[in-house]
C-alpha positions as CSV (number, residue, x, y, z in Angstrom):
1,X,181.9,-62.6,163.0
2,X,179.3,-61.0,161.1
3,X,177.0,-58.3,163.4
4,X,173.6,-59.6,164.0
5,X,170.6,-58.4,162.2
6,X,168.8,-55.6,162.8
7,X,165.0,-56.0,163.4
8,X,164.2,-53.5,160.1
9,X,166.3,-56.4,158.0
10,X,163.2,-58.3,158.3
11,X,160.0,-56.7,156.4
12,X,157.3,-57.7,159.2
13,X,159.6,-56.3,162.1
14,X,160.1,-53.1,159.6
15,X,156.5,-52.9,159.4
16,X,155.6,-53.0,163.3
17,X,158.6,-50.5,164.0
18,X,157.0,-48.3,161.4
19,X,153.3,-48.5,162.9
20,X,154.6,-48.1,166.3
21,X,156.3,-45.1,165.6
22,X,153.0,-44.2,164.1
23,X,151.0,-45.1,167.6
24,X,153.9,-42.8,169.0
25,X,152.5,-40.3,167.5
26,X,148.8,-40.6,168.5
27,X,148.0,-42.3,165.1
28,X,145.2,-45.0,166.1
29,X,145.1,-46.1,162.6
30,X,148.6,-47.2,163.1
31,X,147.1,-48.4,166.6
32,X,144.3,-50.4,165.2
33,X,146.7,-51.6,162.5
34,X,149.3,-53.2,165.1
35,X,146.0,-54.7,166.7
36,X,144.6,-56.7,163.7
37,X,148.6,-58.2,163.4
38,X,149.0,-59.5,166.5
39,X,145.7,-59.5,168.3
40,X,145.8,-63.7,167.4
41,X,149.2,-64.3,168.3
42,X,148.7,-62.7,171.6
43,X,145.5,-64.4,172.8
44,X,147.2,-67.3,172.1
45,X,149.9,-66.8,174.2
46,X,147.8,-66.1,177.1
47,X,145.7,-69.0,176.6
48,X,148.3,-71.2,176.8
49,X,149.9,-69.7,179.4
50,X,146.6,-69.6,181.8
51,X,144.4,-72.4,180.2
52,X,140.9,-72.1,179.9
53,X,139.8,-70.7,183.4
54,X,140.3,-66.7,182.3
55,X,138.9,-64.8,179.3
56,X,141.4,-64.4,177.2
57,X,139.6,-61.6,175.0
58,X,139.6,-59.4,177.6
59,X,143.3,-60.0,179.0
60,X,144.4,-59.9,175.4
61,X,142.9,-56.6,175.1
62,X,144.2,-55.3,178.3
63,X,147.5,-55.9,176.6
64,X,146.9,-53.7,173.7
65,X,145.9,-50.7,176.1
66,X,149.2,-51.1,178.0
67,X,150.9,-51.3,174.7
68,X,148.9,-47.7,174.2
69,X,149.9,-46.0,177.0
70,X,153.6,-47.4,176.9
71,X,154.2,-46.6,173.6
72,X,156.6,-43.7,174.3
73,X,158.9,-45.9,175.7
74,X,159.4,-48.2,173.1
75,X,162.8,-48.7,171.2
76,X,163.1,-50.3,168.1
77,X,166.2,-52.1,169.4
78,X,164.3,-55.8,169.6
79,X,161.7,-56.7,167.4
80,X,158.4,-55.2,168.3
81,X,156.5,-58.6,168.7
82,X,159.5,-59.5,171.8
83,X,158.3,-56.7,173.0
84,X,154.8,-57.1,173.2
85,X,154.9,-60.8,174.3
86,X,156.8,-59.5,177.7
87,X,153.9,-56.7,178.1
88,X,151.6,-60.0,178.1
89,X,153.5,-62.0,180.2
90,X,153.8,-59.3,182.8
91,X,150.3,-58.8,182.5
92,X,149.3,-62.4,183.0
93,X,151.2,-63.2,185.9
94,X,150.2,-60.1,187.9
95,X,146.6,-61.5,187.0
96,X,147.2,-64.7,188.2
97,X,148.7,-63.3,191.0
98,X,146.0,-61.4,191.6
99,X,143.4,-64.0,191.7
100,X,145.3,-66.3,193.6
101,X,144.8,-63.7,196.6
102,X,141.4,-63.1,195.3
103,X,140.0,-66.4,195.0
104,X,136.1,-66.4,194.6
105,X,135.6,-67.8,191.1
106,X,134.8,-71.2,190.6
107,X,137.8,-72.8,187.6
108,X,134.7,-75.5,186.7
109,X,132.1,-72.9,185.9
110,X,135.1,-70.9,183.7
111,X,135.5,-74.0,181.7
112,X,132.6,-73.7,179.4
113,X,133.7,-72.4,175.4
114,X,137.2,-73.8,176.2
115,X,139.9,-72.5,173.3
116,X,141.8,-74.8,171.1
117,X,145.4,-75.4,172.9
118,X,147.0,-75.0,169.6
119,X,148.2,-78.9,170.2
120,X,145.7,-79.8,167.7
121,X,146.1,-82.7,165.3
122,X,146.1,-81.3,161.7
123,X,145.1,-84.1,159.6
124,X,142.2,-83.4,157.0
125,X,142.0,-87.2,156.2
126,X,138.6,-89.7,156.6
127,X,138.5,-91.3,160.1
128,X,136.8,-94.4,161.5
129,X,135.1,-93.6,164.7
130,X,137.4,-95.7,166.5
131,X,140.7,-93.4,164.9
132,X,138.6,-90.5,166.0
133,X,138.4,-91.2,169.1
134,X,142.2,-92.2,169.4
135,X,142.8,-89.2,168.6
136,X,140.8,-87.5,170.4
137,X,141.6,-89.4,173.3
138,X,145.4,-88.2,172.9
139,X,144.1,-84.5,172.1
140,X,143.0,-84.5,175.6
141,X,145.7,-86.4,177.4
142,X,148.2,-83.6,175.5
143,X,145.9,-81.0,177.3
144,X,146.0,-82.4,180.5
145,X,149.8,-83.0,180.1
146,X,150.4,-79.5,179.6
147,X,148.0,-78.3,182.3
148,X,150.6,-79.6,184.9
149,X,153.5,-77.9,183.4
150,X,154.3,-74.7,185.4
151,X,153.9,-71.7,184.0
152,X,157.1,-70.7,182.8
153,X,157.4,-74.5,180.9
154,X,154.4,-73.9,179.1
155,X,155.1,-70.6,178.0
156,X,158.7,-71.5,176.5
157,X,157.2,-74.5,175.1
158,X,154.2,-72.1,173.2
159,X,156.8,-69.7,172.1
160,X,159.0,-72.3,170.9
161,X,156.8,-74.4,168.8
162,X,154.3,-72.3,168.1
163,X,155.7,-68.6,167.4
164,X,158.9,-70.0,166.1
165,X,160.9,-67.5,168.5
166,X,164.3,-68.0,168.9
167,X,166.1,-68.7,172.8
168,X,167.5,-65.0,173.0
169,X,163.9,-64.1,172.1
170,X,162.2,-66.1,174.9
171,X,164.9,-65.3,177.2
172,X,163.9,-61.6,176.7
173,X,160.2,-62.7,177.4
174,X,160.8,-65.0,180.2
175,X,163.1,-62.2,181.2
176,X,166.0,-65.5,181.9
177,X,169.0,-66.4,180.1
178,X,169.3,-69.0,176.9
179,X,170.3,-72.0,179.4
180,X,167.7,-71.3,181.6
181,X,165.0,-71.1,178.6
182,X,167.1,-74.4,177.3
183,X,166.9,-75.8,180.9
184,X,162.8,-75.0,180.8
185,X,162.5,-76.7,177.1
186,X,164.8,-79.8,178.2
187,X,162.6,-80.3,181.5
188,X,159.3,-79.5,180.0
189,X,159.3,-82.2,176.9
190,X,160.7,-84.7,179.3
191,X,157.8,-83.9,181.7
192,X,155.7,-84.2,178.1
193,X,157.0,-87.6,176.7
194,X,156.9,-89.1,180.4
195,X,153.0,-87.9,180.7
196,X,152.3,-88.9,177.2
197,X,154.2,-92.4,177.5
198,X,151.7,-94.7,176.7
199,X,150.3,-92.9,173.5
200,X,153.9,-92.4,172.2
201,X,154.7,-96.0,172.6
């Protein structure tokens, strides 16, 4: 059975290893460098994972410090962007956990400049105002479908479909095995399809 392949086979994974060893170092143009890459990916993460009622700026940068000050304890053994998905994920839940004991903020006044869910429809064709608003209409019923997925279901769903990671990948994340992340898929698009019934038929 061929051995599996390293993260520095793959040019992007080679790149982050390199800055990181860089930000080892103290170098914050390697730092600012590993920012620009993945400062998108991981906001959008979070803001799938906790919708729209937290800034997702400011937890997304409050990733990037803790990616600072742990940088001495990172191996190039997984790829770098595993890595830094986990730091988020840990950071998000001990948020949430934190403002579930905390609770003083109303979630309707945090709705205002909601993100895109990144379950957008990409289709650059003319609509009628009646296909608009089908669609539209579905935009929001996919929204409010994946608003009652727990968090874990949402987050394998994101990394899945939208980052393209593989299930030893999320498994890392979710810090779970591959059944369990094929488990959390499995239950999560059946939840999806049931909620989203009537559109799909």
């Amino acid at each position: 059975m061929p051995a599996a392949p390293s993260p520095e086979d793959d040019p992007d994974a080679s790149r982050d290893i390199a800055l990181m060893r860089g930000v080892q170092q103290g170098d914050m143009d390697a730092f600012h460098d590993l920012v620009e890459l993945h400062k998108n990916r991981v906001a959008g993460v979070i803001a799938r994972m906790v919708g729209p009622q937290f800034d997702h700026s400011e937890l997304a940068h409050e990733v990037f410090v803790r990616v600072w000050k742990s940088a001495a304890r990172y191996q190039p053994s997984a790829r770098f962007s595993t890595w830094l998905l986990t730091i988020a994920r840990n950071l998000v839940l001990n948020e949430v956990r934190y403002r579930n004991r905390h609770a003083t903020v109303s979630l309707e006044n945090e709705r205002q400049d909601e993100p895109t869910s990144g379950w957008e429809i990409q289709d650059h064709t003319t609509h009628t105002p009646s296909k608009a608003l089908e669609e539209t209409e579905l935009q929001e019923a996919i929204d409010r479908a994946m608003e009652t997925l727990p968090e874990v279901q949402r987050t394998a769903i994101h990394l899945r479909r939208f980052e393209g990671l593989s299930y030893d990948e999320i498994a890392e994340i979710l810090q779970t095995t591959v059944p369990s992340v094929k488990s959390l898929l499995f239950r999560a698009r059946t939840q999806l399809r049931e909620a989203l019934r009537d559109f799909l038929e």
